[in-house]
C-alpha positions as CSV (number, residue, x, y, z in Angstrom):
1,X,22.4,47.0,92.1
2,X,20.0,44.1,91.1
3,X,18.0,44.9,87.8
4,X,14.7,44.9,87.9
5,X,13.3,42.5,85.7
6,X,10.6,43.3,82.9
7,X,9.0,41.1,80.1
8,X,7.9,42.7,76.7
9,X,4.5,41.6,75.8
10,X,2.9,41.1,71.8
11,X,-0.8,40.6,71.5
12,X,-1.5,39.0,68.3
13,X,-5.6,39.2,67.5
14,X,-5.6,37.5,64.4
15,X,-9.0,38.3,62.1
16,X,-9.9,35.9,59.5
17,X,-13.8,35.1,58.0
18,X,-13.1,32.5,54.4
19,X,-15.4,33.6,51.5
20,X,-18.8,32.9,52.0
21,X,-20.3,34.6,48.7
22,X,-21.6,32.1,46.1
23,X,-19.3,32.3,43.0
24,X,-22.1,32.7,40.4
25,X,-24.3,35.2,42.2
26,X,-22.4,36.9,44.7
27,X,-24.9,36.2,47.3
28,X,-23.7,35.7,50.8
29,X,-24.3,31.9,51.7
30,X,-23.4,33.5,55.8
31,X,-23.1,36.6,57.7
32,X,-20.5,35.8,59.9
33,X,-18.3,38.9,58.4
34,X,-21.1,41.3,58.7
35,X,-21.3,39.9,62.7
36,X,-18.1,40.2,63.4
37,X,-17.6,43.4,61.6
38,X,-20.2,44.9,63.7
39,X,-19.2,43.4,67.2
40,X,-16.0,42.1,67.3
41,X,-13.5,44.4,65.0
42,X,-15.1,47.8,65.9
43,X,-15.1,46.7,69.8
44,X,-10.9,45.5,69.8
45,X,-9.9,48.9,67.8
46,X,-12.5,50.4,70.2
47,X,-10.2,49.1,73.1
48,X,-7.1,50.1,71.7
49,X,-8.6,53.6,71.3
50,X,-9.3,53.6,75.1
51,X,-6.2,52.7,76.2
52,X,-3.0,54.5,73.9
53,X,-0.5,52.8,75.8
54,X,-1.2,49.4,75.1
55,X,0.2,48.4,71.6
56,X,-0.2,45.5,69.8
57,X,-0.5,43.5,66.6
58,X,-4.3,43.2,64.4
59,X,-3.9,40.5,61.4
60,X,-6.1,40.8,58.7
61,X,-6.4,38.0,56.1
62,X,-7.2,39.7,52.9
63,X,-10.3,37.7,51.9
64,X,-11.9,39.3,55.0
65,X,-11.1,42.7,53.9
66,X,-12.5,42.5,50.8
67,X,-15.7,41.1,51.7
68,X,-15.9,43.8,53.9
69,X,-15.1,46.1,50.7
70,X,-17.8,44.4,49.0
71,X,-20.5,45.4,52.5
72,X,-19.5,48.6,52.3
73,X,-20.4,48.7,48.7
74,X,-23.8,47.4,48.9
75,X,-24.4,50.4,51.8
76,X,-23.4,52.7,49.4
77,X,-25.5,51.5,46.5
78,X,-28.4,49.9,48.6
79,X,-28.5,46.3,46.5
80,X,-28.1,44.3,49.4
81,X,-26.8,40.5,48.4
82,X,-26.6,40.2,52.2
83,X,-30.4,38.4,52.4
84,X,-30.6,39.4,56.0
85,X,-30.3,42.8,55.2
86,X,-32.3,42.4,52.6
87,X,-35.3,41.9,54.7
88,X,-34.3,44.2,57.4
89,X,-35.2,46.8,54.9
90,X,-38.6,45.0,53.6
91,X,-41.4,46.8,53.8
92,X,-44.0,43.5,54.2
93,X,-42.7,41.2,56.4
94,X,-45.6,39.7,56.9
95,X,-45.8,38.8,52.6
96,X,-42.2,36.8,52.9
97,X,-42.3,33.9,51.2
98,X,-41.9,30.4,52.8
99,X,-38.0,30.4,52.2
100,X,-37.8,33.5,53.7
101,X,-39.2,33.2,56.5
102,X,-37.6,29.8,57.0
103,X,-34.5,31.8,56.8
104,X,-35.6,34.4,59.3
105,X,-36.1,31.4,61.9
106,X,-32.9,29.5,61.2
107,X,-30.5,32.7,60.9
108,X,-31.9,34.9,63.9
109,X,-30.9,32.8,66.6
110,X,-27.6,31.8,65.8
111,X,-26.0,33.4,68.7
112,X,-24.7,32.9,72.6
113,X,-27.7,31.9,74.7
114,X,-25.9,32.9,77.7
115,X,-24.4,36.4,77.0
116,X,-26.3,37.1,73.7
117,X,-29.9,36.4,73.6
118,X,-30.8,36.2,77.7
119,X,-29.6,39.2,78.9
120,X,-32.4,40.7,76.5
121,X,-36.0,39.9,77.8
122,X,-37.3,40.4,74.3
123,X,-34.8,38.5,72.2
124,X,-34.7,36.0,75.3
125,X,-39.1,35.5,74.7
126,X,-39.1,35.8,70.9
127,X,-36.4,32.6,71.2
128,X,-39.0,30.9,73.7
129,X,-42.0,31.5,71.8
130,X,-40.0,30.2,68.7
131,X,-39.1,27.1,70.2
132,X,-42.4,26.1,71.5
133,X,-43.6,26.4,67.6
134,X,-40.5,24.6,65.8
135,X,-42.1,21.4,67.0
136,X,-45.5,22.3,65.0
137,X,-43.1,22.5,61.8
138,X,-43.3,25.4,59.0
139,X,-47.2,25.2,59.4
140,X,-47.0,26.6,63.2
141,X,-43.9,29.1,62.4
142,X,-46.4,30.7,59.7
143,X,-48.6,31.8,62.6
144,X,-46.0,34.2,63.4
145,X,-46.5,37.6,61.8
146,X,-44.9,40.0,60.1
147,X,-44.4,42.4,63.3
148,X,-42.9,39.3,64.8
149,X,-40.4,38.6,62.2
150,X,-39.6,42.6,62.2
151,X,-38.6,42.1,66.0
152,X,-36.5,39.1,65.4
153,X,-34.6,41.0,62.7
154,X,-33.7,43.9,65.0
155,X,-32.9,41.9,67.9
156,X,-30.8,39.8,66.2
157,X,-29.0,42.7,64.7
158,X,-28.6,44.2,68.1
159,X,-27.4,41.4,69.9
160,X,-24.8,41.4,67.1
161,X,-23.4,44.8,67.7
162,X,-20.2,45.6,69.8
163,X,-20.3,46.7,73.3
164,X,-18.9,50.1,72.3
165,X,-20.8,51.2,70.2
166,X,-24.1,50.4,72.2
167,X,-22.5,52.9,74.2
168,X,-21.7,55.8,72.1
169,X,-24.9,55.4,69.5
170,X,-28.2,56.8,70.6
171,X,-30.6,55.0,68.3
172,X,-28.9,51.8,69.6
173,X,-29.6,52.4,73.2
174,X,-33.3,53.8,71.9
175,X,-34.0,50.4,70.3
176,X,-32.9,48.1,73.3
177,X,-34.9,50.4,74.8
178,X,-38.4,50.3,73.2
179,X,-37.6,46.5,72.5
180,X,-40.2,45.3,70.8
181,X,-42.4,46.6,67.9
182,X,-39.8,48.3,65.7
183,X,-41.0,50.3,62.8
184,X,-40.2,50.1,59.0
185,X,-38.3,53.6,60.0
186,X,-36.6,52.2,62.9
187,X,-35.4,49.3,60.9
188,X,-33.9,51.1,58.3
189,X,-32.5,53.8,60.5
190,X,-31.0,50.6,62.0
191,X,-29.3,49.6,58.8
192,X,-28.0,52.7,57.9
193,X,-26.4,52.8,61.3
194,X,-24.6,49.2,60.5
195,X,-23.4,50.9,57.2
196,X,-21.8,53.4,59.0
197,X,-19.8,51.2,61.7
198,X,-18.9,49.3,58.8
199,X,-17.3,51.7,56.7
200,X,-15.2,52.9,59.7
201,X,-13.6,49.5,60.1
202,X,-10.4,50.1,57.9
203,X,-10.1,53.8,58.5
204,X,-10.0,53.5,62.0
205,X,-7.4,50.6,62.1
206,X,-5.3,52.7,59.5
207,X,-5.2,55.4,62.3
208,X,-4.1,53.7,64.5
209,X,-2.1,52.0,62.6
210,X,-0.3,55.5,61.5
211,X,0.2,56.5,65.0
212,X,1.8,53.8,65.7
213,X,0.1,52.1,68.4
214,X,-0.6,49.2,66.2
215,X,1.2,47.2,64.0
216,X,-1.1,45.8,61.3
217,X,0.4,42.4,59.2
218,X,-1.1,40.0,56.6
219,X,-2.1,36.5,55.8
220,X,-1.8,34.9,52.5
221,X,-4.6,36.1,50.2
222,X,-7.7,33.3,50.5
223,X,-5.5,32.2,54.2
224,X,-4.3,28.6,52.0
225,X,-2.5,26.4,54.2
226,X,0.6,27.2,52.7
227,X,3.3,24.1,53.1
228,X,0.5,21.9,52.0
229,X,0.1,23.7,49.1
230,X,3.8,23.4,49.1
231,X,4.2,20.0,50.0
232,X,1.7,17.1,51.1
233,X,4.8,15.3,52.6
234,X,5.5,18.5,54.7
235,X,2.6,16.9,57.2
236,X,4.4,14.2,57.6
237,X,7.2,15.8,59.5
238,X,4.6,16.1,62.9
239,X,2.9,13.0,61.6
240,X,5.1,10.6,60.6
241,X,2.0,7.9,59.8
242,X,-0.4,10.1,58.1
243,X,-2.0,9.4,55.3
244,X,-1.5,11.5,52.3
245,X,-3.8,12.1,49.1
246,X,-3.3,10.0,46.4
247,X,-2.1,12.9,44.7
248,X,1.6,13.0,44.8
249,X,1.5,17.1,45.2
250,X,-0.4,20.0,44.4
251,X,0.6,21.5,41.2
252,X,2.6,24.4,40.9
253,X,2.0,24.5,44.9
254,X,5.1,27.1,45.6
255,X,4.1,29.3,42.6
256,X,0.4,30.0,43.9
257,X,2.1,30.4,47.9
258,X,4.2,32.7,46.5
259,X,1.1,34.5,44.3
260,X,-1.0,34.3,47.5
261,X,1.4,35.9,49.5
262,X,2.1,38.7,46.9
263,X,-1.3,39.5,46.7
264,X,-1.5,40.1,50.3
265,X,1.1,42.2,50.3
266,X,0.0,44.4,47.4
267,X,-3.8,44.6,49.3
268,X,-2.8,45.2,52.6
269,X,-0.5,48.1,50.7
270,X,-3.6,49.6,49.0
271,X,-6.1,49.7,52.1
272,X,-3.7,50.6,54.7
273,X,-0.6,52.8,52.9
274,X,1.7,50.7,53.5
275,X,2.8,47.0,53.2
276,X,3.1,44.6,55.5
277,X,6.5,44.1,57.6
278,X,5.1,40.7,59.0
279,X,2.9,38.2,58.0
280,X,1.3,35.3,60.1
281,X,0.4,32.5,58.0
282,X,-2.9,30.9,57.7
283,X,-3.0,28.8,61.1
284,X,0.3,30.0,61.7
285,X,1.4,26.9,59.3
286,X,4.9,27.3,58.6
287,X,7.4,24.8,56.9
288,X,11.1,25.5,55.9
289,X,10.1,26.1,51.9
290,X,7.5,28.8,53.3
291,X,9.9,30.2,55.3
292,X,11.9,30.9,51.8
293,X,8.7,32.0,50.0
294,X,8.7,34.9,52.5
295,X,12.2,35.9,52.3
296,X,12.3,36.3,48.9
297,X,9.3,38.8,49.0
298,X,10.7,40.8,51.8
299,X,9.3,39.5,55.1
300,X,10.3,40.4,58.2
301,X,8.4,38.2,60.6
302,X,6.7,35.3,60.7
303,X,4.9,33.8,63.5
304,X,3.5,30.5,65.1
305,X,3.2,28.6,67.9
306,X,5.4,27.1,70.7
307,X,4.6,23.6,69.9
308,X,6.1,23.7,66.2
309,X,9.3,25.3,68.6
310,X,9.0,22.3,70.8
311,X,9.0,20.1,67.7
312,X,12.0,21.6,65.7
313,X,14.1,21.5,69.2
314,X,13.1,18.5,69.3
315,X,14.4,17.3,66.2
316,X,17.8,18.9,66.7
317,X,18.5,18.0,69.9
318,X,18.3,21.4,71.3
319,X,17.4,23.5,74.1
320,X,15.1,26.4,73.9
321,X,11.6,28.3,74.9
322,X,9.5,30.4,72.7
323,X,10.2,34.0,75.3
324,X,12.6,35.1,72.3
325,X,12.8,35.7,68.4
326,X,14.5,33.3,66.4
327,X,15.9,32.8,63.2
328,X,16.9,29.6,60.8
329,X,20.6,28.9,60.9
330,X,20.8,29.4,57.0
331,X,20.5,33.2,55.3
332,X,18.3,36.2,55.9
333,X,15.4,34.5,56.4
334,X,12.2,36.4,58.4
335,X,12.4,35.7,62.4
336,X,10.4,33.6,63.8
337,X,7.7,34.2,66.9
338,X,6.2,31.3,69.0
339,X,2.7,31.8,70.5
340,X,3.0,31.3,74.3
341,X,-0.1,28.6,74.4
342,X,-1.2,28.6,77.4
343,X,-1.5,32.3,78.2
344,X,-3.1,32.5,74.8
345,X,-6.0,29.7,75.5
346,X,-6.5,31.0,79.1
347,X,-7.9,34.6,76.9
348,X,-9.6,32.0,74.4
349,X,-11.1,29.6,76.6
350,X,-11.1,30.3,80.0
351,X,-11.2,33.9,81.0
352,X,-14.9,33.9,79.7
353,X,-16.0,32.4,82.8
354,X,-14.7,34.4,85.1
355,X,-14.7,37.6,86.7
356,X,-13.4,40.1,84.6
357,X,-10.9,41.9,87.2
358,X,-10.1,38.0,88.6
359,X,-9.0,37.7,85.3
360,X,-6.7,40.5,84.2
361,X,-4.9,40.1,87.0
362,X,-4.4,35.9,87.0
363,X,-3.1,36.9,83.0
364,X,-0.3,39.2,84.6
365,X,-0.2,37.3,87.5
366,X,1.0,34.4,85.0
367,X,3.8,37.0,83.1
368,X,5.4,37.7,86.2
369,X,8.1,34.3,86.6
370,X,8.3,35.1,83.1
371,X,10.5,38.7,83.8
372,X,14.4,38.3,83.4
373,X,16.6,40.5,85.3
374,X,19.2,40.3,82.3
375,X,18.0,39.5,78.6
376,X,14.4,40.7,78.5
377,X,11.9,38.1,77.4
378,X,9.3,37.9,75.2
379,X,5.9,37.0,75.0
380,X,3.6,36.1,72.4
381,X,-0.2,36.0,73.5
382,X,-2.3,35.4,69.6
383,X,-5.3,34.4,69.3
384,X,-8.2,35.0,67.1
385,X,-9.8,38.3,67.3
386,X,-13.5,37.6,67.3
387,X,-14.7,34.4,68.3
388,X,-13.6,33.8,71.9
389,X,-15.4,37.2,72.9
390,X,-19.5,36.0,72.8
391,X,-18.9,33.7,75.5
392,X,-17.6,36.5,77.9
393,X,-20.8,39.3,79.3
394,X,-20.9,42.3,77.5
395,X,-18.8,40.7,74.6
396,X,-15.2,41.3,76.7
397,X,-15.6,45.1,77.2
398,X,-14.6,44.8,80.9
399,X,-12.4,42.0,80.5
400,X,-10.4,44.5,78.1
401,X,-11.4,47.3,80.3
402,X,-9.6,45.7,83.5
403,X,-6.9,43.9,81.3
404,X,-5.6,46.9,79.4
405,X,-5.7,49.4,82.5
406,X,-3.6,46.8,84.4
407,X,-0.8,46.9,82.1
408,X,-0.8,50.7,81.1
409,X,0.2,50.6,85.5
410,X,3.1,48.2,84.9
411,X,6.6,49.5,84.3
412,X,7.7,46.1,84.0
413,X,5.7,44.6,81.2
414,X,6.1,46.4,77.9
415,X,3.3,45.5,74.9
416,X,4.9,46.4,72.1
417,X,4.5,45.1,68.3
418,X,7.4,42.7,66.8
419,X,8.0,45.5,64.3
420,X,9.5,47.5,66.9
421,X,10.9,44.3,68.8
422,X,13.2,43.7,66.3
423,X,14.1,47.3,65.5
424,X,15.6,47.3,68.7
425,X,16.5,43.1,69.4
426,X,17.4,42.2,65.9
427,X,20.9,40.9,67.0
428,X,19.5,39.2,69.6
429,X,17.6,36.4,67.7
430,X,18.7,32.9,68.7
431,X,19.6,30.8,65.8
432,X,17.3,27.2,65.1
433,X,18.6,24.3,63.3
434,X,15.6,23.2,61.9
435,X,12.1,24.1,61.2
436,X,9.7,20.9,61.6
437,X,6.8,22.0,59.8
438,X,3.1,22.3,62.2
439,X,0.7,24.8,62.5
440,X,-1.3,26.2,66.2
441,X,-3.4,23.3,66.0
442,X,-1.4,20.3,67.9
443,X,1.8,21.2,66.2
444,X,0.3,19.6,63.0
445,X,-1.3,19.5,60.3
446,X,-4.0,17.0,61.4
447,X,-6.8,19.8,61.2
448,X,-6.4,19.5,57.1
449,X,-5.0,16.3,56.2
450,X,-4.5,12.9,56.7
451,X,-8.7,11.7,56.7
452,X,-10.2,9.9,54.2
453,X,-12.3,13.5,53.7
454,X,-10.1,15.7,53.4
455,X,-7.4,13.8,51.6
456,X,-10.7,13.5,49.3
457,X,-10.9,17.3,49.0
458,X,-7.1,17.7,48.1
459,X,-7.3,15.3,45.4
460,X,-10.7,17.4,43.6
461,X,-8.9,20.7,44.1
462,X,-5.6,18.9,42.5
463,X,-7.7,17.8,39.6
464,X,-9.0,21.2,39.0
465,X,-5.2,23.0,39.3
466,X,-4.4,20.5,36.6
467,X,-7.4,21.4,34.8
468,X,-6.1,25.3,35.3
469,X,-2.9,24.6,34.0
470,X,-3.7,23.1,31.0
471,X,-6.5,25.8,29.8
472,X,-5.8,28.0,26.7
473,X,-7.4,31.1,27.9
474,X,-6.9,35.0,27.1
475,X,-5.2,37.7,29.8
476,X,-9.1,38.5,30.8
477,X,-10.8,34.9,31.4
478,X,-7.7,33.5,33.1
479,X,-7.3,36.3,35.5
480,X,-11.8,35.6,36.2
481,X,-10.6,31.9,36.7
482,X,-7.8,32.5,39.1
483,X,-9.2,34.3,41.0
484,X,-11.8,32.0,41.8
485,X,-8.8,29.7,42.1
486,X,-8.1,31.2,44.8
487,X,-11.0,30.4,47.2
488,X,-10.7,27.2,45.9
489,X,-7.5,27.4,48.0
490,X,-8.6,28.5,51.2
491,X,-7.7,26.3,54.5
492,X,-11.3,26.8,55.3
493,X,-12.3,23.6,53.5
494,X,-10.2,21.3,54.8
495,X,-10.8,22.8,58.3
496,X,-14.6,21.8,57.9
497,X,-14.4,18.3,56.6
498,X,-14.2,15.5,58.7
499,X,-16.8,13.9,61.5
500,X,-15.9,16.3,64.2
501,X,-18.1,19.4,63.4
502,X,-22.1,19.0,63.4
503,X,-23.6,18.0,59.8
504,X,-25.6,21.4,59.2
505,X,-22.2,23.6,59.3
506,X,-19.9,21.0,57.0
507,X,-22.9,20.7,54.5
508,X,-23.3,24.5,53.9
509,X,-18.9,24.4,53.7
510,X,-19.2,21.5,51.1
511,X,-21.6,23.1,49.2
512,X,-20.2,26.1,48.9
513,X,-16.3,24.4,48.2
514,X,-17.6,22.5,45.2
515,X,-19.4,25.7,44.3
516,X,-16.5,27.2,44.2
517,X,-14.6,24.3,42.0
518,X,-17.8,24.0,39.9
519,X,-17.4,27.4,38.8
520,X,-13.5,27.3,38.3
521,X,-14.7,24.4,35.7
522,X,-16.8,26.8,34.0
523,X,-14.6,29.6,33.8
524,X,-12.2,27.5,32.2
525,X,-14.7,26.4,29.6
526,X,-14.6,22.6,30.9
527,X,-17.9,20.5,32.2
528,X,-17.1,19.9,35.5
529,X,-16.4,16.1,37.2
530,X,-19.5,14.1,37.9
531,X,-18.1,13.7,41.3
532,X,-18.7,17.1,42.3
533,X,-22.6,16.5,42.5
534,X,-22.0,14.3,45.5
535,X,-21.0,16.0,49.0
536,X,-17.1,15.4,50.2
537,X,-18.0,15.3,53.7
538,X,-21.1,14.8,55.7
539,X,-19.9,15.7,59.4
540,X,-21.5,14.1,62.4
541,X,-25.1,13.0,62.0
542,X,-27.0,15.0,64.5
543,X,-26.0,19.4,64.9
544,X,-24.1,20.2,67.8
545,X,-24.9,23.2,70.3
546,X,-25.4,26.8,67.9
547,X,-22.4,27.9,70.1
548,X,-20.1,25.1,69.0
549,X,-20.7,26.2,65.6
550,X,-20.1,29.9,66.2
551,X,-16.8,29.5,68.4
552,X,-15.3,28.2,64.7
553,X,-16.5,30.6,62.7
């Protein structure tokens, strides 16, 4: 009798947003965690709630979480350091100073032409009248008044929210509705309403979490790219010419993984009730030494993509695919999952475009060769959970719709969580020789290092770990200064710097990075370098498209 042949199936949506509050006055320098808060992580635990036979895995990177702590605080005690929210709740628009109001014009637009802002025939001629203005300068824009600016507030607020819960809140619906000249009332019933959706974030991924329909995991604390901080010479394995920062390493580098990754654990324990079994490392960056980082604190999983597979088969002269779990040859060390690519960037890239039932069924169409009729494979579809979904109408809510129904009807693809994968498949893992270091970007580390930019921005955080490490400060002022040491180790930076992303989004990263270093100078009662006055990186001379910007962030 001939076996019929199934394929277990792991979503990985991976949520990640770096630090974007200024380290002296706590002011956020960007919303993009209040957006994708209110669109994107209510929406995918809205879609797992709709559908209780799909099961999957939600990363959070702990820097996200608390920043979404820190919203839910300022709801609670109404001092908003959000300035957006700020002036959603002013009573006299029309008295904003210039700066605000310049703020108002530059912010409230950032979104999707296509799927965001046209659909909406308000939003859609508050943009057009704008634009006609913007050549006339500040002097035209301060023609606009105060009922204007009110509108552009709630519109942009609205286009931010998630598909579900346009659906299932009245005074959302109400406000699309009515469209245009909102009320003071209106406008803070509005932000009370965003206070709410906020605060159910975490409670409603615990529960589902708890019923076990979702395994949750963890990334390093401030998401550090973790073998760099290792090893500079780890890039080299994937990039055998690259050029490294002068600095020979970073100091201490397998200390602070190993603090990052602690840290993660004991946060992800104290919002959810449980640690982590699994963690997926910032850019799913993995290298052999982070590999034993991990062990040692008890991890059970680790996962990346299929080029770093191709890369350490490569190396050892062995055969292989990424459909299994596998482990390195020497000791107890986590398994390790491989991100199926090309499934993954037809979700992140090309499904946006097309129709949404088209779509779910080309993704299962494409698991189907996959299926053995002996040793049952396994996929790994991860991407990131919130910025691919503003390019797809209605922000992905039929694309899920169609894509999650399909497979609750299929006896012969499984989604399941790796938790449970290796409860049952443990024995099963297929041994590797060798781990070439690489991350889900090329199979490298190219992303971060190896440009005269960010080999720059290496050697300023280097000089400020050396700094750390050679302060004389009390239990209370060193624990203030590493945690600001932290950000200052975030993979965000070194994502940013280069001449591949538009000059207005690397400026406000820069900014914000030697912020950040400026003020671990300060808390470790040092004047800080000259050379932090002067920007690392510049980016390409003229701003790219709004939408290039937000598919990165």
């Amino acid at each position: 009798m001939t076996r019929t042949k199934k394929l277990d199936l792991v979503f990985l949506w991976h949520m990640h947003q770096p630090d974007y509050r200024d380290p002296d006055t706590g002011e956020f320098t960007a919303p993009w965690v209040l957006l994708h808060a209110l669109k994107d992580y209510t929406d995918m635990a809205a879609h797992f709630e709709r559908h209780p036979a799909v099961r999957g895995v939600v990363n959070f990177a702990p820097i996200l979480l608390e920043q979404l702590d820190d919203y839910c605080r300022q709801f609670a005690t109404g001092a908003f350091r959000d300035p957006l929210l700020r002036l959603l709740g002013h009573e006299r628009l029309d008295a904003l100073s210039p700066a605000e109001r310049a703020l108002v014009f530059e912010q409230c637009f950032h979104a999707n032409r296509a799927t965001m802002i046209d659909p909406f025939p308000h939003y859609r001629r508050l943009r057009d009248l704008h634009e006609r203005a913007a050549g006339g300068g500040l002097v035209a824009l301060g023609y606009f008044s105060g009922a204007m600016l009110a509108d552009l507030l709630v519109w942009y607020h609205l286009a931010w929210t998630g598909e579900t819960e346009r659906r299932g809140r009245p005074l959302i619906a109400e406000l699309l509705a009515k469209g245009e000249g909102f009320t003071l009332d209106e406008r803070l019933r509005l932000r009370a309403l965003i206070g709410e959706v906020l605060q159910g974030i975490v409670p409603r991924y615990r529960a589902l979490a708890e019923r076990g329909q979702v395994e949750l995991s963890a990334t390093p604390y401030s998401h550090p790219l973790a073998p760099l901080l290792i090893d500079f010479a780890s890039a080299r394995e994937a990039m055998p010419g690259a050029t490294l920062p002068r600095a020979p390493r970073y100091p201490g580098g397998r200390d602070r993984v190993r603090a990052q990754a602690e840290l993660a654990v004991s946060s992800h324990a104290d919002r959810f009730g449980a640690t982590p079994v699994g963690i997926w490392p910032s850019e799913g960056a993995v290298s052999a030494p982070l590999i034993e980082v991990l062990a040692g604190l008890g991890c059970e999983w680790v996962a990346t993509s299929s080029s770093v597979l191709e890369n350490s088969l490569k190396a050892s002269s062995a055969a292989g695919d990424p459909y299994h779990g596998y482990r390195l040859d020497a000791g107890r060390c986590p398994a390790l999952f491989f991100r199926d690519e090309r499934l993954s960037d037809l979700v992140g890239f090309e499904y946006a475009g097309w129709n949404s039932k088209d779509a779910a069924f080309h993704f299962v169409a494409q698991l189907e060769p996959l299926a053995g009729a002996g040793e049952t494979p396994l996929a790994s579809v991860i991407l990131d959970g919130e910025n691919a979904w503003e390019h797809f109408p209605f922000n992905g809510y039929y694309f899920f719709e169609e894509l999650y129904r399909l497979l609750e009807t299929r006896a012969d693809i499984r989604t399941t969580t790796y938790r449970d994968w290796l409860a049952a498949n443990r024995d099963s893992l297929r041994p590797l020789a060798r781990l070439v270091s690489g991350s889900w970007v090329h199979g490298s580390f190219s992303t971060w290092i190896g440009s005269p930019d960010k080999n720059r921005a290496w050697e300023l955080l280097c000089a400020a770990k050396q700094a750390f490490d050679a302060a004389r400060l009390d239990a209370p002022a060193r624990a203030r200064a590493e945690k600001i040491l932290l950000g200052c180790e975030s993979s965000d930076w070194f994502w940013w710097f280069g001449d591949q992303h538009p000059a207005r989004a690397v400026s406000a990263f820069d900014a914000l990075f030697r912020a950040n270093l400026r003020a671990l100078y300060r808390a470790l009662g040092e004047a800080a370098p000259q050379s932090l006055l002067e920007p690392v990186s510049r980016g390409k001379d003229a701003a790219g498209p709004v939408a290039t910007m937000l598919r990165a962030h």
